[in-house]
N, C-alpha and C positions, 0 to 999 in steps of 0.2 A: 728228319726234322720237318720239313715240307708236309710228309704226308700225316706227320701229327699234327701240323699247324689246319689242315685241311678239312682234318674227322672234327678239330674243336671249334674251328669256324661252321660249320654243317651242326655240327652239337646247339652250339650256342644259337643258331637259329633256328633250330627245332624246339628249343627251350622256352625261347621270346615267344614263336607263334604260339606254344602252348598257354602263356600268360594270358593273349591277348583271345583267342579262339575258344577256352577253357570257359564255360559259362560259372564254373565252380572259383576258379584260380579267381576273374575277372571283377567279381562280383565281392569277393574278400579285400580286392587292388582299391576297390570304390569302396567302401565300409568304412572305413577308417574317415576317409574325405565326408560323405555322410554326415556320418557323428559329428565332427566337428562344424560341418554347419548346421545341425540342429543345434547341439550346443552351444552355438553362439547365438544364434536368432532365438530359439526358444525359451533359453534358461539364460543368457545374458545378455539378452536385448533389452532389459528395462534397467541393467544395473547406469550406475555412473560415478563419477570421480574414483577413488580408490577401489572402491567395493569392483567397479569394471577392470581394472588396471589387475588386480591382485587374481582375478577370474579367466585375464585375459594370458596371464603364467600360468596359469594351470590346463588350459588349451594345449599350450607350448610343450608342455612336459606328457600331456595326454597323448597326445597325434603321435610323438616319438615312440611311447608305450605301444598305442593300439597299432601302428603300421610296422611297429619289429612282431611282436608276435601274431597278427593276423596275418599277415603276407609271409613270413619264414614259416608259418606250421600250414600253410594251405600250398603255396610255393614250392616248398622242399620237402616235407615229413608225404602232405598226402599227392603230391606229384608224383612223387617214387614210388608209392602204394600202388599207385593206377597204374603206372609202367609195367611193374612187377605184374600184377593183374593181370595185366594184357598180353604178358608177355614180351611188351616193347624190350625192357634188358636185357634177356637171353636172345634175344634179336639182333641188339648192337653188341652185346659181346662176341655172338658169332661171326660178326664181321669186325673182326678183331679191332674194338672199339675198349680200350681197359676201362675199368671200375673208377680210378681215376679222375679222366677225360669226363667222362660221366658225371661226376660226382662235382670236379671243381667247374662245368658247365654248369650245372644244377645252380651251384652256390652263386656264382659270378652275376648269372640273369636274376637271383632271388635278390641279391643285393641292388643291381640296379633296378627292379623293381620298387623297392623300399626307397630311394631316393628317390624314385620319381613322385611317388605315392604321400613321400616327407615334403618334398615341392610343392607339391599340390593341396596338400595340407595346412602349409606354413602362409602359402597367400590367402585360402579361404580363411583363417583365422583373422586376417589384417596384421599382420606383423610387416614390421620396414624390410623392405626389398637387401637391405643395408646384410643384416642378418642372416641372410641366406644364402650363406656358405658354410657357416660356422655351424647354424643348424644342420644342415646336409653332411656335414663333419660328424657331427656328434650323433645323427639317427645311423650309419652308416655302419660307422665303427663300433658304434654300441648294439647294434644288432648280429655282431658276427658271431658272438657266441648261440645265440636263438638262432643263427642258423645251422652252426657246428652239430649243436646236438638235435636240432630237425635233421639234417644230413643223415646224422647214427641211429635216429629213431624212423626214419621213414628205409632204413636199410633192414631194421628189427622189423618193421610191421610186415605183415602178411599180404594184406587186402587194406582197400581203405576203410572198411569197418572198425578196422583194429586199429589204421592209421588214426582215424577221431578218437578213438579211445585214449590213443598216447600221446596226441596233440594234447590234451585236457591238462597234463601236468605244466606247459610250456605257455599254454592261456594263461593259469591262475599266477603262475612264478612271474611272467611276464607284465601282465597288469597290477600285480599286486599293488606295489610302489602308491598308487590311485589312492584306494583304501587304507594307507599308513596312519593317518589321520583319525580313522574312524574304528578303527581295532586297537582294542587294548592290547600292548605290546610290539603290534608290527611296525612301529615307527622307530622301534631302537634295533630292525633289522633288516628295512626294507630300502636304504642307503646301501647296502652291501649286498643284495640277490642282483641276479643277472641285468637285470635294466636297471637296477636301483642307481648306478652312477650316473646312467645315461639322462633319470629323471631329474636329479640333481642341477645336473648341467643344462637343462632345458631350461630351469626354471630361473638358473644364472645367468642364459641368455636373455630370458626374456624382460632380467630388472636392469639389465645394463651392466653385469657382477661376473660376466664371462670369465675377465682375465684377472680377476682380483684371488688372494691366498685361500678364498672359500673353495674352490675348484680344486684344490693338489687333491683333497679324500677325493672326489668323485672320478676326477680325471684315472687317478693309480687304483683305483677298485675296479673302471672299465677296462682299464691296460689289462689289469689281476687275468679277469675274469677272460678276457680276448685268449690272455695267455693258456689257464687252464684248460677249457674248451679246444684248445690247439692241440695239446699237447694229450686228451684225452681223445680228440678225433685221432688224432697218429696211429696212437696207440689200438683205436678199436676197431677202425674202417675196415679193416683189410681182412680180420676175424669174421666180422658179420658180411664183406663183401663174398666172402670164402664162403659162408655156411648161406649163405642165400642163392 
């Protein structure tokens, strides 16, 4: 127990430095923070009363979108790409390091990533300090699936060329939610894809509607979807960790 507590403390800080050290990783960590202050100074710095308010939820639900799938498909999907590349995993698996240990370091640092990156997000926007737990709750938990199946896809990919290829399904699925509004149809489907509950609940938080009976759909869609992605990592990790 000692010496597996050992390899995943060493893990987990080879992981962190890579976030921070990673010109690629690092640079996707800021994107998200970015955005949202262009977005607010450039496109809603002139609104006011409602028109700002109603702009200023949609930030809220935005930052959750862009910082679960920018940070889980560059974090986890092409992390693992570059390892593999390098040969860093047949590295620590010679030093008898499992696929495992690996994998739930991978996942652990990609999530506290994404909280920090929601933190830092959530006060550039100007949201009340008040909020910022519940939001940290909700980008958290609702990124775990975007990262389950970053995990399985950056186990598939080859190279990181391929790893950008397969990120590209995890973008579109991931932001969609954004665009619900503006596509015929994706609005009666984009409450139930993988962030779709998580956007929900953002934009609950940000009218003061957190804990009201509009939350049960969004909240049991994110649980759904936490669940599925669990139970389909289980099932595949160990196949793809095998064949790679």
């Amino acid at each position: 127990m000692e010496a597996t507590l050992r390899k995943t403390g060493a893990l987990l800080g080879k992981d962190l430095k890579d976030v921070v050290k990673n010109p690629t990783m690092l640079v996707c960590c800021l994107l998200p923070v970015g955005f949202m202050l262009f977005y607010k100074n450039a496109v809603g710095g002139g609104m006011e009363g409602e028109q700002a308010e109603a702009f200023s939820s949609m930030l809220v639900s935005w930052s959750l979108l862009f910082t679960a799938t920018m940070v889980a498909s560059m974090a986890t999907l092409n992390a693992i790409a570059e390892e593999k590349e390098k040969h860093t995993l047949r590295t620590l698996m010679l030093a008898n390091v499992s696929a495992e240990q690996m994998l739930a370091s991978r996942g652990l640092v990609t999530l506290l990533a994404i909280g920090v990156v929601d933190a830092a997000c959530y006060l550039v926007i100007g949201q009340p300090p008040a909020g910022l737990p519940a939001f940290l709750t909700i980008g958290v938990a609702g990124s775990v699936p975007i990262v389950l199946l970053s995990l399985l896809l950056g186990l598939v990919a080859r190279d990181q060329m391929s790893a950008g290829v397969l990120s590209m399904p995890i973008l579109i699925a991931g932001i969609a939610p954004m665009f619900a509004q503006m596509v015929d149809g994706l609005s009666d489907i984009a409450p139930y894809l993988p962030t779709g509950g998580m956007n929900e609940l953002g934009l609950l938080l940000a009218r003061g509607e957190l804990f009201s009976p509009d939350a049960i759909v969004p909240v049991a869609t994110t649980l759904a979807w936490v669940a599925v992605a669990a139970v389909a990592f289980t099932l595949l990790y160990r196949r793809l960790a095998r064949d790679n």
